[in-house]
N, C-alpha and C positions, 0 to 999 in steps of 0.2 A: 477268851477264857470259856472253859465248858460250862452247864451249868452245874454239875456240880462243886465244880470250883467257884464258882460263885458263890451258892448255896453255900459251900465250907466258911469263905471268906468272910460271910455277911454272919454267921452266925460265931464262928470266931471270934470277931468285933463284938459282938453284944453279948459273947460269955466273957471276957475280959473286964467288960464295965457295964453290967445286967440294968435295964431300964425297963420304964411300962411302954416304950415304944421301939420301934425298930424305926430308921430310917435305910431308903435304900434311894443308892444312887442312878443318873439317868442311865452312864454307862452300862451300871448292870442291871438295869430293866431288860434291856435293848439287845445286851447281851445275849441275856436269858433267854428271852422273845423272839430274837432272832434263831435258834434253836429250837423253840418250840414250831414257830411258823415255816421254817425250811426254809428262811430267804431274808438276808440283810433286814435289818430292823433298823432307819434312822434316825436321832432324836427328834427330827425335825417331823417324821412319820409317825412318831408316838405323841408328842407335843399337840398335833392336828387330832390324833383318832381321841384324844382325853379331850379335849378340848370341846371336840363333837358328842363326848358321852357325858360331859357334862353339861352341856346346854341341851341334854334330850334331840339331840339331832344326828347322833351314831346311826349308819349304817354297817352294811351285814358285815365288813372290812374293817370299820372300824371297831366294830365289838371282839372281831377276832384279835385285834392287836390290843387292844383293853383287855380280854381274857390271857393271854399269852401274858404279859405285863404282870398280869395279877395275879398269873399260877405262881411268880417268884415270892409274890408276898406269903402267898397260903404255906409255900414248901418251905418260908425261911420260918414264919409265925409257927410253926408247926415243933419245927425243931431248938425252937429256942421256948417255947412256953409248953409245949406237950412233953408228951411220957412216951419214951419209945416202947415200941408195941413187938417190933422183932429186929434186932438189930442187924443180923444177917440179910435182910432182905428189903432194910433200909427204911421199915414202915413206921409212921408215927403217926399219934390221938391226932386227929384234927380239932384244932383249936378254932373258936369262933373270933372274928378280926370284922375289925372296921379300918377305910382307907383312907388319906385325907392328899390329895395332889394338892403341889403347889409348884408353882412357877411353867408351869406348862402354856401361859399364856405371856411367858416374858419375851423380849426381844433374843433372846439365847437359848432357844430351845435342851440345851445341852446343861441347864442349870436347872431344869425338868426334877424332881425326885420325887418320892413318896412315904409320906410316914404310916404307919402301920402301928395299931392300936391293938392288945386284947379286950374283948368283949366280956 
């Protein structure tokens, strides 16, 4: 899936049934990431680089795949809780987010997600 069929999808979902959080799935981290980074994203590669960015032990590789990861949360937080700014050209408020991984350290890398907070 592109990103922004992603982006639509996930935002979709949470106009449907509006929350103070977003969750998003591993698929479409990796998805998205992998489009951002130009080359296969695996969960198993996202599961390691979060893994290392949470124990303060990220390298320059793994910040890119935690940045890539995280642009989904910025571009989906943006258009589910901001104010679009020009709809033609796609632009929207940036919303300030906080992020919370979980299961990036389970035996299933692939049950990976991320919840996604407004600030």
């Amino acid at each position: 899936m592109a990103q922004g069929e992603i982006i639509t999808s996930i935002v979709s979902s949470f106009k449907k049934e509006p929350r103070n959080k977003i969750i998003i799935s591993c698929s479409d981290l990796c998805g998205y990431a992998s489009e951002e980074l130009e080359s296969e994203l695996t969960p198993e590669s996202l599961a390691k680089a979060i893994n290392a960015f949470e124990n303060g032990e990220a390298n320059e590789h793994d910040e890119r795949i935690v940045d890539a990861a995280t642009s989904l949360c910025h571009q989906a937080s943006n258009r589910c809780w901001g104010e679009c700014e020009d709809e033609e050209e796609d632009e929207w408020s940036e919303v300030d987010i906080s992020t919370e991984w979980s299961d990036y350290d389970s035996d299933n890398p692939a049950e990976l997600f991320v919840t996604v907070y407004q600030d």
